[in-house]
N, CA, C and O atoms as a printed pandas DataFrame, in Angstrom:
     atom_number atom_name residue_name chain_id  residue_number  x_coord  y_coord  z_coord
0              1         N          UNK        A               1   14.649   -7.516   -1.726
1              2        CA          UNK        A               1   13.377   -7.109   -1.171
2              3         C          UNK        A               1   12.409   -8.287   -1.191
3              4         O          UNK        A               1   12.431   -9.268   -1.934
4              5         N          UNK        A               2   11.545   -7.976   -0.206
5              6        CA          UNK        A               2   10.663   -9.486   -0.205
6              7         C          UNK        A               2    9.252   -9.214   -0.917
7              8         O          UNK        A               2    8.774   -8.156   -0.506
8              9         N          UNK        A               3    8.529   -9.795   -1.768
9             10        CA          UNK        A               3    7.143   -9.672   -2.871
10            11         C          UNK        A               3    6.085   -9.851   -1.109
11            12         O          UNK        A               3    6.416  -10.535   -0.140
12            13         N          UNK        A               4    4.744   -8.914   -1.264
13            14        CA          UNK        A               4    4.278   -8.959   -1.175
14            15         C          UNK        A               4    2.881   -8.829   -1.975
15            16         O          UNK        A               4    2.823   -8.333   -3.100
16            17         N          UNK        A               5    1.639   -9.382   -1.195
17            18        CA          UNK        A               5    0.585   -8.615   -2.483
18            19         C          UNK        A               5   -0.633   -8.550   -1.085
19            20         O          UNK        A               5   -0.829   -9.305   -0.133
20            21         N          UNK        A               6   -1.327   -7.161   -1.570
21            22        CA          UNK        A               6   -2.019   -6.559   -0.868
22            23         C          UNK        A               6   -3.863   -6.562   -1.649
23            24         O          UNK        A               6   -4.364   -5.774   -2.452
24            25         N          UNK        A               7   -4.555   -8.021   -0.850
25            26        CA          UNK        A               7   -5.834   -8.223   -1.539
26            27         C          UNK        A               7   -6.578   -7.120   -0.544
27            28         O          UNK        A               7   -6.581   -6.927    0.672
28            29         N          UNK        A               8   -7.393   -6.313   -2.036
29            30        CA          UNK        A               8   -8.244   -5.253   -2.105
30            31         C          UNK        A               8   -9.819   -5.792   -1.280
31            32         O          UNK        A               8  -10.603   -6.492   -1.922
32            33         N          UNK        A               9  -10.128   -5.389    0.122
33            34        CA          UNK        A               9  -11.090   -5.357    0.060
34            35         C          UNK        A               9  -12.304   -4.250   -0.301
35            36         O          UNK        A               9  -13.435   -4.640   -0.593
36            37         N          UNK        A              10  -11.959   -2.892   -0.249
37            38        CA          UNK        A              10  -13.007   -1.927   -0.440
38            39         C          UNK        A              10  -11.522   -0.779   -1.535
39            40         O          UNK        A              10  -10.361   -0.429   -1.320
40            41         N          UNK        A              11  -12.346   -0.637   -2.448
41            42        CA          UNK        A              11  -13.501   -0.467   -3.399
42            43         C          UNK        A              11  -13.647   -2.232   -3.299
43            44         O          UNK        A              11  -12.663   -2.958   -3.440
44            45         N          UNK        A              12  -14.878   -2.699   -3.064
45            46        CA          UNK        A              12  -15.182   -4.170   -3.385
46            47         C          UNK        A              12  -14.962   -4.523   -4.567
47            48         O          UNK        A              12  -14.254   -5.502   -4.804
48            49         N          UNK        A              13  -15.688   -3.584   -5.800
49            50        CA          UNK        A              13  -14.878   -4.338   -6.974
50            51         C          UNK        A              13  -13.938   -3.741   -8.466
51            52         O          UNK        A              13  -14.053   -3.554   -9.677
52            53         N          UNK        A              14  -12.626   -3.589   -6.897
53            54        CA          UNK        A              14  -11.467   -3.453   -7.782
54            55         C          UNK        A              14  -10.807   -4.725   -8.571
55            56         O          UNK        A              14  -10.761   -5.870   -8.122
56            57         N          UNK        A              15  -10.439   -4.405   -9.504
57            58        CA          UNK        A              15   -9.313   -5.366  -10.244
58            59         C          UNK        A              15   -8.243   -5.234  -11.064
59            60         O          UNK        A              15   -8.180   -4.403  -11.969
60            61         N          UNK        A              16   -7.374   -6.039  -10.780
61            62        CA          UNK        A              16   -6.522   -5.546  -11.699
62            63         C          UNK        A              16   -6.087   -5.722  -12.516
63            64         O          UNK        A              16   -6.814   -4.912  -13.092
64            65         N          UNK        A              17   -5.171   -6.245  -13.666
65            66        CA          UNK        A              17   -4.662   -6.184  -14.947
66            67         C          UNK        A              17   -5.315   -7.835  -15.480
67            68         O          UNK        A              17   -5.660   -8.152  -16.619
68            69         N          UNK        A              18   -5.327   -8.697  -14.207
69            70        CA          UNK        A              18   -5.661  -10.119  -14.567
70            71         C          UNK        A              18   -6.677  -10.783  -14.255
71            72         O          UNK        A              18   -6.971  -11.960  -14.467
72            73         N          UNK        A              19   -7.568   -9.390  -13.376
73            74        CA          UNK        A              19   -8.947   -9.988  -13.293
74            75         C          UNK        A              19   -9.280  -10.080  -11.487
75            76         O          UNK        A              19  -10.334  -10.201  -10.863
76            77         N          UNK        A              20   -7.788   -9.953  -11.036
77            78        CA          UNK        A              20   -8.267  -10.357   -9.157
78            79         C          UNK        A              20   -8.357   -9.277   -8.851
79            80         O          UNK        A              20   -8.361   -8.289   -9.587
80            81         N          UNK        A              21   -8.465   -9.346   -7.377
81            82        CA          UNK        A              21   -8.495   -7.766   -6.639
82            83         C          UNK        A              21   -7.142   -8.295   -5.563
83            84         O          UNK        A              21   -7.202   -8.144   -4.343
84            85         N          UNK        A              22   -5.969   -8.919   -6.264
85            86        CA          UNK        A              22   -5.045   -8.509   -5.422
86            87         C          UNK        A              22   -3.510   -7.711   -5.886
87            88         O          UNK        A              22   -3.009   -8.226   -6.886
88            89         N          UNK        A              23   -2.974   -6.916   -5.483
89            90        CA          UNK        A              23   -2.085   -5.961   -6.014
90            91         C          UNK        A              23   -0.561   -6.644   -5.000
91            92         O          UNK        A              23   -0.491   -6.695   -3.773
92            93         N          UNK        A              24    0.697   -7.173   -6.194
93            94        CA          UNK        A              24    1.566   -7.385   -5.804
94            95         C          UNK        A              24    2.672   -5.829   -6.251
95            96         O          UNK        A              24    2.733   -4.792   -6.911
96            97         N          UNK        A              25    3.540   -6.929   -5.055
97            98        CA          UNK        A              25    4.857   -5.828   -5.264
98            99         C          UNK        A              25    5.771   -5.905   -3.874
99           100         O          UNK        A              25    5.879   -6.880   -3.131
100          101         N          UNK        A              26    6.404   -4.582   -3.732
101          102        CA          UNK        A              26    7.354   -4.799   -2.568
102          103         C          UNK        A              26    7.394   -3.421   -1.787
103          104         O          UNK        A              26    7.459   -2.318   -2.329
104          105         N          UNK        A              27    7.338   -3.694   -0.247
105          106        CA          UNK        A              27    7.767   -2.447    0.504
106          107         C          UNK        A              27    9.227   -2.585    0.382
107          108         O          UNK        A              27   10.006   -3.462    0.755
108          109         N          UNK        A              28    9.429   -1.108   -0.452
109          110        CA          UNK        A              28   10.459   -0.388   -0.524
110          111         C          UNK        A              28   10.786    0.543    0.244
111          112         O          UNK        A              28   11.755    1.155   -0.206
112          113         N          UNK        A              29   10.453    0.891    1.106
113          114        CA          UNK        A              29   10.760    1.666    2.531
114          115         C          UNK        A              29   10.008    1.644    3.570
115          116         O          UNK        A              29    8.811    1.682    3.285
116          117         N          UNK        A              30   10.247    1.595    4.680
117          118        CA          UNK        A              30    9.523    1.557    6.371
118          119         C          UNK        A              30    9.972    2.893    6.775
119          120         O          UNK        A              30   10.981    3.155    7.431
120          121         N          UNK        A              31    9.074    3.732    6.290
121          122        CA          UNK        A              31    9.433    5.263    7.154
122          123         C          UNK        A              31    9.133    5.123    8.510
123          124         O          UNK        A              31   10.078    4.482    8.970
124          125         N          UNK        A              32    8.369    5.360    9.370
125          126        CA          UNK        A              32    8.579    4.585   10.615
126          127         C          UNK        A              32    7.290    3.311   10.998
127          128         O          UNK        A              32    6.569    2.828   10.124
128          129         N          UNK        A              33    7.242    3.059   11.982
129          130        CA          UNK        A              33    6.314    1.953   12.165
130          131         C          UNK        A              33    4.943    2.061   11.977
131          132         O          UNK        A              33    4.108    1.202   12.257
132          133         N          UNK        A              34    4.636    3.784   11.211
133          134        CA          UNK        A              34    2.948    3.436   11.338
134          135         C          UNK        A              34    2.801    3.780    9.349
135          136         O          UNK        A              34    1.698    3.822    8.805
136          137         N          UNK        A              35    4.037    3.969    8.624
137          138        CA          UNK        A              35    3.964    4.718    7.460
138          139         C          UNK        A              35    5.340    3.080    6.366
139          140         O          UNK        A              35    6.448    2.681    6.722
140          141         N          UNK        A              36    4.687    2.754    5.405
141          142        CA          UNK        A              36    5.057    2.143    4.501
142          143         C          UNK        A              36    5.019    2.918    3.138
143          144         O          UNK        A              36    4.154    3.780    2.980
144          145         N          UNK        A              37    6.298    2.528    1.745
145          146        CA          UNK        A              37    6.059    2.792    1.224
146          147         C          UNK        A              37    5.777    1.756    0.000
147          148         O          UNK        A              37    6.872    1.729   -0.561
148          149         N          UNK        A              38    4.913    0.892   -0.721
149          150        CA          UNK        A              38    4.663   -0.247   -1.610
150          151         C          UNK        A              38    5.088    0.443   -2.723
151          152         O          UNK        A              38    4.986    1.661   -2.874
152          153         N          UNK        A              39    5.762   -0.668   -3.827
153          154        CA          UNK        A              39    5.702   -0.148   -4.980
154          155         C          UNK        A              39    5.129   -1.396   -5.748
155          156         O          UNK        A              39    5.757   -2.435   -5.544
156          157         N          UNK        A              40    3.989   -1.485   -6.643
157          158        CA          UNK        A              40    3.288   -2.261   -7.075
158          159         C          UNK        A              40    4.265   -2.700   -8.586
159          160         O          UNK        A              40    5.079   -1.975   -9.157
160          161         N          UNK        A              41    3.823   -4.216   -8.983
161          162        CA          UNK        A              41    4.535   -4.466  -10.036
162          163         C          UNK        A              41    4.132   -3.802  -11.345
163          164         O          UNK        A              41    4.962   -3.505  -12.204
164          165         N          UNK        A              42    3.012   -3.611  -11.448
165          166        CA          UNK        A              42    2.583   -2.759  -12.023
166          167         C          UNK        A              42    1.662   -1.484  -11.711
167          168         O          UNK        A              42    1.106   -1.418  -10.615
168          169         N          UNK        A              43    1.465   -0.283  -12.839
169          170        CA          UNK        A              43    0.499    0.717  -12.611
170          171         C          UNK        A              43   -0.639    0.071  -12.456
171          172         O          UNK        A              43   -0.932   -0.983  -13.021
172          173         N          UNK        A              44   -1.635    0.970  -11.322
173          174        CA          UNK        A              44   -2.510    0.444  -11.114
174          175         C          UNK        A              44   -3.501    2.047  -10.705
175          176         O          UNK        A              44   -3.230    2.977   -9.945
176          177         N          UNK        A              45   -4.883    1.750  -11.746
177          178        CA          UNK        A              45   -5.620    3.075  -12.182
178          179         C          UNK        A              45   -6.706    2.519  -11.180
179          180         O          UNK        A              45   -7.271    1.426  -11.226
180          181         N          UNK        A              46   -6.880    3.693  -10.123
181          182        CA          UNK        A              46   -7.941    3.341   -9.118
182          183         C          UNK        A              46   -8.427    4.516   -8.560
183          184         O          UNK        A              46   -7.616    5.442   -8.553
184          185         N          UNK        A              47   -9.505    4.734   -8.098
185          186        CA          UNK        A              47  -10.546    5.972   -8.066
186          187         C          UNK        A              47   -9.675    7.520   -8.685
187          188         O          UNK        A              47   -9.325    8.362   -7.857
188          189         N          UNK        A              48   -9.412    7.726  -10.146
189          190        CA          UNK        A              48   -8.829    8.520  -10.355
190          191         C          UNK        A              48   -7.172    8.514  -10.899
191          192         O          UNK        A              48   -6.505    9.194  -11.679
192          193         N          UNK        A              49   -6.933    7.312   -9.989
193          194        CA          UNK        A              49   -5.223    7.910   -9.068
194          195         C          UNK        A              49   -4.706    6.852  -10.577
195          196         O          UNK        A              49   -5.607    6.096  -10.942
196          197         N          UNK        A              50   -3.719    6.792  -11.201
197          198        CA          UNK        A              50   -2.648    5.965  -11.718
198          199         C          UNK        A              50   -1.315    5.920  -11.308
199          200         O          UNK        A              50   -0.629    6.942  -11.327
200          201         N          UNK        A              51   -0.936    4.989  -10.990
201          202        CA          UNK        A              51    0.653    4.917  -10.276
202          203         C          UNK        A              51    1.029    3.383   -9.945
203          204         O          UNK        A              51    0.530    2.339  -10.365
204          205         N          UNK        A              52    2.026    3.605   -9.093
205          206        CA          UNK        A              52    2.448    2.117   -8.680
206          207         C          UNK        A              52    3.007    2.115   -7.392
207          208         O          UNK        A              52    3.305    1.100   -6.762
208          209         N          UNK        A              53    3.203    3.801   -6.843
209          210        CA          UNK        A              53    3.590    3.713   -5.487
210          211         C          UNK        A              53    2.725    3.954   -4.729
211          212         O          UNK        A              53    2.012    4.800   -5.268
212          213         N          UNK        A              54    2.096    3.531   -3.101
213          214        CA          UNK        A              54    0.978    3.914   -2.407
214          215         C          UNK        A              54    1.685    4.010   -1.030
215          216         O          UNK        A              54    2.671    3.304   -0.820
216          217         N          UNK        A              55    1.280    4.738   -0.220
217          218        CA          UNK        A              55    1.790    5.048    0.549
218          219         C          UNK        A              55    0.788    3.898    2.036
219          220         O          UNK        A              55   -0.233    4.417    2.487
220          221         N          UNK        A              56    1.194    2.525    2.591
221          222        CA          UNK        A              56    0.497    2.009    3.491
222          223         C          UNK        A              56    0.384    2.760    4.764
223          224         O          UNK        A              56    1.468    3.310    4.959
224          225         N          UNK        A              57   -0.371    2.995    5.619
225          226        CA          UNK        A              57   -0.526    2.641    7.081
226          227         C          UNK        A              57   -1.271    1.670    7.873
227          228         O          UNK        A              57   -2.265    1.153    7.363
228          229         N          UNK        A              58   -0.918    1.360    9.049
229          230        CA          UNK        A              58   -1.866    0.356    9.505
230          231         C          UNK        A              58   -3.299    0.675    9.715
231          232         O          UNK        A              58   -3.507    1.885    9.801
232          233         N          UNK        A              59   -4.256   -0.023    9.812
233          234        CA          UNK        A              59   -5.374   -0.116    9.635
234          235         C          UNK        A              59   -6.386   -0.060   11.024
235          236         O          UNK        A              59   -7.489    0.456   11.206
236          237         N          UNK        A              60   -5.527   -0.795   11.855
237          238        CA          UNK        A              60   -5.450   -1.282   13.432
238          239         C          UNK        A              60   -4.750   -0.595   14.205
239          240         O          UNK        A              60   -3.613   -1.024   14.405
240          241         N          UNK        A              61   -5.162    0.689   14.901
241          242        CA          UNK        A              61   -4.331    1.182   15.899
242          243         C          UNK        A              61   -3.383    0.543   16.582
243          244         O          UNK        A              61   -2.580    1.334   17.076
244          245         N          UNK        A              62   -3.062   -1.067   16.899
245          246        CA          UNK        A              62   -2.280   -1.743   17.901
246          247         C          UNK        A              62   -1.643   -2.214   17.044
247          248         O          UNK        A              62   -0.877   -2.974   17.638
248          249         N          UNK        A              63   -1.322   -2.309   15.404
249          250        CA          UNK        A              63   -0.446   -2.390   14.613
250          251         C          UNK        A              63    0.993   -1.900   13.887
251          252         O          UNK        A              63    0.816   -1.305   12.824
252          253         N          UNK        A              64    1.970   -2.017   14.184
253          254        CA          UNK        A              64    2.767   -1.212   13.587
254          255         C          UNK        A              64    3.572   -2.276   12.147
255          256         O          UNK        A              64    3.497   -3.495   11.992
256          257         N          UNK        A              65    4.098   -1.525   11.525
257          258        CA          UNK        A              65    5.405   -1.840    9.981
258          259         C          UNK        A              65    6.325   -2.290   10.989
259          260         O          UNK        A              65    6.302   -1.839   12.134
260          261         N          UNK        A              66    7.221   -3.260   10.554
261          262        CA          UNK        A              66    8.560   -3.775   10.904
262          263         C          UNK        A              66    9.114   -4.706   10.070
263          264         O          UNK        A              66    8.469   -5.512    9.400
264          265         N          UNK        A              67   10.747   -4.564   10.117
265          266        CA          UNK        A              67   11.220   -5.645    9.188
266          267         C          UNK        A              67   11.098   -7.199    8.984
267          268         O          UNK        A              67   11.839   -7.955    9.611
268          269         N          UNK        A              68   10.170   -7.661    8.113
269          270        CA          UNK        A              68   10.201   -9.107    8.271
270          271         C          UNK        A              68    8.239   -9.110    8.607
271          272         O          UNK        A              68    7.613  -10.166    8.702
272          273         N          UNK        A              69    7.696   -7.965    8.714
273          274        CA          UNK        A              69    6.023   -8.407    8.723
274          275         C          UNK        A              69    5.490   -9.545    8.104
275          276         O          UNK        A              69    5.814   -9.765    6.937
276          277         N          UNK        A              70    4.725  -10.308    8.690
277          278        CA          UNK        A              70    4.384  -11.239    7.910
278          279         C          UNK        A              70    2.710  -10.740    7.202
279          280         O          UNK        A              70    2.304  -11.097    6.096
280          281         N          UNK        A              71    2.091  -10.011    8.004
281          282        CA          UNK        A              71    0.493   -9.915    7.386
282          283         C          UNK        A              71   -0.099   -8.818    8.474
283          284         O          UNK        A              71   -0.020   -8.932    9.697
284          285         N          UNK        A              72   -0.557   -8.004    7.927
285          286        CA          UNK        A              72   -1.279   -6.891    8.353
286          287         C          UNK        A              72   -2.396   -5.977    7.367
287          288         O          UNK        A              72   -2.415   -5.730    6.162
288          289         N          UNK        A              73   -3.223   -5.643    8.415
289          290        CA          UNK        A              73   -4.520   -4.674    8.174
290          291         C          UNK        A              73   -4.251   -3.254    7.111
291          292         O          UNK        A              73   -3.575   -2.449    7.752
292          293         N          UNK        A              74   -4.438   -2.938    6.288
293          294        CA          UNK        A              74   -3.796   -1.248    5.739
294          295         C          UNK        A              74   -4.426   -0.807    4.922
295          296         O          UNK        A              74   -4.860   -1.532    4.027
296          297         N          UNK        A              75   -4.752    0.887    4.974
297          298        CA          UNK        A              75   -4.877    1.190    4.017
298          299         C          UNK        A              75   -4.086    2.046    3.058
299          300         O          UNK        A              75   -2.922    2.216    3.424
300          301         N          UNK        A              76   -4.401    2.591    1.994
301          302        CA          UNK        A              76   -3.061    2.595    1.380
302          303         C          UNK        A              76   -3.906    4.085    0.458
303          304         O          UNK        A              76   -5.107    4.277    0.270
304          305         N          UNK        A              77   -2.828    4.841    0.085
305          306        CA          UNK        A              77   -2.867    6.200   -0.342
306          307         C          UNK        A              77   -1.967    5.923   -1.788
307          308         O          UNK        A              77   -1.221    4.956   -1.634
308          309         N          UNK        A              78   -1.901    6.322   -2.663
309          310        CA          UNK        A              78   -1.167    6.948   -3.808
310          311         C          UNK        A              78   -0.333    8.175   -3.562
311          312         O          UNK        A              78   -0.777    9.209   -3.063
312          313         N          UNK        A              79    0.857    7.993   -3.934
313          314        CA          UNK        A              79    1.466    9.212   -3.773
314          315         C          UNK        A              79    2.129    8.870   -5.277
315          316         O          UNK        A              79    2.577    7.917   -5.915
316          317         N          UNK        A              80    1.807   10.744   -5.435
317          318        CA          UNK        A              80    1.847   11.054   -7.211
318          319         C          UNK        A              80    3.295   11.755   -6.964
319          320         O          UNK        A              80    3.897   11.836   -8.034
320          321         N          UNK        A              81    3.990   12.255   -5.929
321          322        CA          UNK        A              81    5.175   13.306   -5.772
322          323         C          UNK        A              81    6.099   12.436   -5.442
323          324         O          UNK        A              81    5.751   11.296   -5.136
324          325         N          UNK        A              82    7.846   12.914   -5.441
325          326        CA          UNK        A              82    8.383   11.909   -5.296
326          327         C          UNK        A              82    8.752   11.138   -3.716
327          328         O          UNK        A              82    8.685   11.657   -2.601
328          329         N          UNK        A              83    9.172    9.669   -4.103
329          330        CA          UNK        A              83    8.885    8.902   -2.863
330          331         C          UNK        A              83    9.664    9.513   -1.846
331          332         O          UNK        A              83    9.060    9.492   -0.773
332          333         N          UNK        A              84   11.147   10.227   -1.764
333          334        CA          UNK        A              84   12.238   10.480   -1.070
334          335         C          UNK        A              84   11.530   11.980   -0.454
335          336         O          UNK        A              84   12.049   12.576    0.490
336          337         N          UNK        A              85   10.351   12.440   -1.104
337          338        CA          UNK        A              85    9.743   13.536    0.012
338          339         C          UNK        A              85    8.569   13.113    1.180
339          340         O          UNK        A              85    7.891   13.929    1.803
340          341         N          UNK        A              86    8.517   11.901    1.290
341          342        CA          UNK        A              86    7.585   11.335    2.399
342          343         C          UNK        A              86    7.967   11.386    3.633
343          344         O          UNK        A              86    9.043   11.097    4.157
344          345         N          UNK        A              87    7.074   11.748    4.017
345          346        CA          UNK        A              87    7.181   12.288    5.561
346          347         C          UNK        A              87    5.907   11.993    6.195
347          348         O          UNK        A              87    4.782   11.963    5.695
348          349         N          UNK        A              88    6.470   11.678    7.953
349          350        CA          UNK        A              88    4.558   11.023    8.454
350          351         C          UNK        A              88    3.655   12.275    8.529
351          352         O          UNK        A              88    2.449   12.046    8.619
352          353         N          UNK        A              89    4.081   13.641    8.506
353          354        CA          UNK        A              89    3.134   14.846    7.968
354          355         C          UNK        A              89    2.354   14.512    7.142
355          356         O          UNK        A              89    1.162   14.568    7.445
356          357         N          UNK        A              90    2.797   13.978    5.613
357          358        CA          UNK        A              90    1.978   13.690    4.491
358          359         C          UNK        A              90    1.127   12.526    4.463
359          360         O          UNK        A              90    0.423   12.326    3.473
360          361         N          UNK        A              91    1.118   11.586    5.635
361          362        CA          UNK        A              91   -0.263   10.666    5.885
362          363         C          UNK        A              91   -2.000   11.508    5.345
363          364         O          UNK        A              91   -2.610   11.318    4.293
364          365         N          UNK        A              92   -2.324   12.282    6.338
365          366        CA          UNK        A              92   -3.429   12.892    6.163
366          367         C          UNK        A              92   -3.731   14.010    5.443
367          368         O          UNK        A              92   -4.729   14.661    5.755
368          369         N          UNK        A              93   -3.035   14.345    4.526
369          370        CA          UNK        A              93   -2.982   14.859    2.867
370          371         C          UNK        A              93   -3.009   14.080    1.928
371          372         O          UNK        A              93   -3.326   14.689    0.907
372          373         N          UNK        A              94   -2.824   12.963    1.744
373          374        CA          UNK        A              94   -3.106   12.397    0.995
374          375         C          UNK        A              94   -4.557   10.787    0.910
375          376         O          UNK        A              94   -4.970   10.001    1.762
376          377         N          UNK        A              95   -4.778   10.938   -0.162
377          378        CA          UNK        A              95   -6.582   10.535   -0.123
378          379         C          UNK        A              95   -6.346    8.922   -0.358
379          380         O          UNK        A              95   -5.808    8.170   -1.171
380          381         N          UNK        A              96   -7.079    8.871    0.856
381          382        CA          UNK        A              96   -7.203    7.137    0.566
382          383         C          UNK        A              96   -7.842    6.334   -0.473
383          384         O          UNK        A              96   -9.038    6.332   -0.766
384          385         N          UNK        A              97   -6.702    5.512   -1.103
385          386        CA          UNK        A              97   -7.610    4.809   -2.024
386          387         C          UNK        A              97   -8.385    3.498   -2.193
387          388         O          UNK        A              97   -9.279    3.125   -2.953
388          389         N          UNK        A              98   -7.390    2.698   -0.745
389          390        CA          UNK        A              98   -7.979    1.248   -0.663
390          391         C          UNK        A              98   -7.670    0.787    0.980
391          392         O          UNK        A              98   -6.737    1.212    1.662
392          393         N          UNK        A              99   -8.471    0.033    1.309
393          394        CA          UNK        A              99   -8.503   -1.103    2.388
394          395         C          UNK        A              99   -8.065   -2.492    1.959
395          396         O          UNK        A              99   -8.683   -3.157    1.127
396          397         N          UNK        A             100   -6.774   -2.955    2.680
397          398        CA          UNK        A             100   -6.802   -4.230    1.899
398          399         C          UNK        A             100   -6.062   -5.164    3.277
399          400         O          UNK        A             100   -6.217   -4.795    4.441
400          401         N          UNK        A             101   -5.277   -6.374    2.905
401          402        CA          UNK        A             101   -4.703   -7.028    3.653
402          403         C          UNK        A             101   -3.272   -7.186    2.941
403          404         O          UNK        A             101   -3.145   -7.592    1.786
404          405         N          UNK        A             102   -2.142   -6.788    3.838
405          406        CA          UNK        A             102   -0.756   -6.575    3.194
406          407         C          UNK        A             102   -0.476   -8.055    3.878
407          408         O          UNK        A             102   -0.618   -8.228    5.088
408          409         N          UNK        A             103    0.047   -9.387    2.727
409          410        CA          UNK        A             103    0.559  -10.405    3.088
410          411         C          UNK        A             103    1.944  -11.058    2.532
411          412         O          UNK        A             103    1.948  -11.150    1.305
412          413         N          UNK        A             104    3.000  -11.482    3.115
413          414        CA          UNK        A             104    4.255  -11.671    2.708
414          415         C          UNK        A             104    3.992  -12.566    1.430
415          416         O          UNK        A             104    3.003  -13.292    1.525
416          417         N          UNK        A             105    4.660  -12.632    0.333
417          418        CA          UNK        A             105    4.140  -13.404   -1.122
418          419         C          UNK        A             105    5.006  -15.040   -0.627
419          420         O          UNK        A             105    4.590  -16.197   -0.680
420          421         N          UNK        A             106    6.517  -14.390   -0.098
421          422        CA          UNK        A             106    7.203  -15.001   -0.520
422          423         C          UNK        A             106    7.515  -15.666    1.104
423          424         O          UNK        A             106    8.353  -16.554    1.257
């Protein structure tokens, strides 16, 4: 899998374990081109939510997920249930927690 890390712009001042506002890790699944699933290297406690999986979409209507993305617009949801029940139904049930920029690490 390839490291990405996704710098937090809104909540403006999130941070995380080391002080930045950027959250690494890896998309571990492309449900289809408008639904990602990240799993962060670590838990990460943000308006409420604690976890490490968030569920991306694009940010930019003219954006879609594909294998090999290099950098895109997203915001990103927490999902507390398990990952293998995601479905693009469950986009707008679940509460957004951040705006950020998803960029390839590696």
């Amino acid at each position: 899998m390839k490291n990405y890390n996704i710098i937090i712009s809104e909540p403006w001042d999130f941070t995380n374990s080391d002080g930045s506002n950027i959250i690494s890790g890896q998309i571990i699944r492309i449900v289809n081109e408008e639904i990602a699933i990240f799993r962060c290297n670590e838990k990460i406690l943000l308006n409420g939510f604690e976890g490490d999986f968030f569920l991306l979409s694009p940010r930019l209507l003219h954006e879609r997920f594909f294998k090999g993305v290099l950098s895109i617009e997203v915001n990103g949801a927490g999902i507390s249930s398990s990952i293998e029940d995601i479905s693009p139904s469950m986009v707008n049930q679940l509460q957004l927690l951040f705006i950020g920029s998803l960029k390839r690490a590696d």
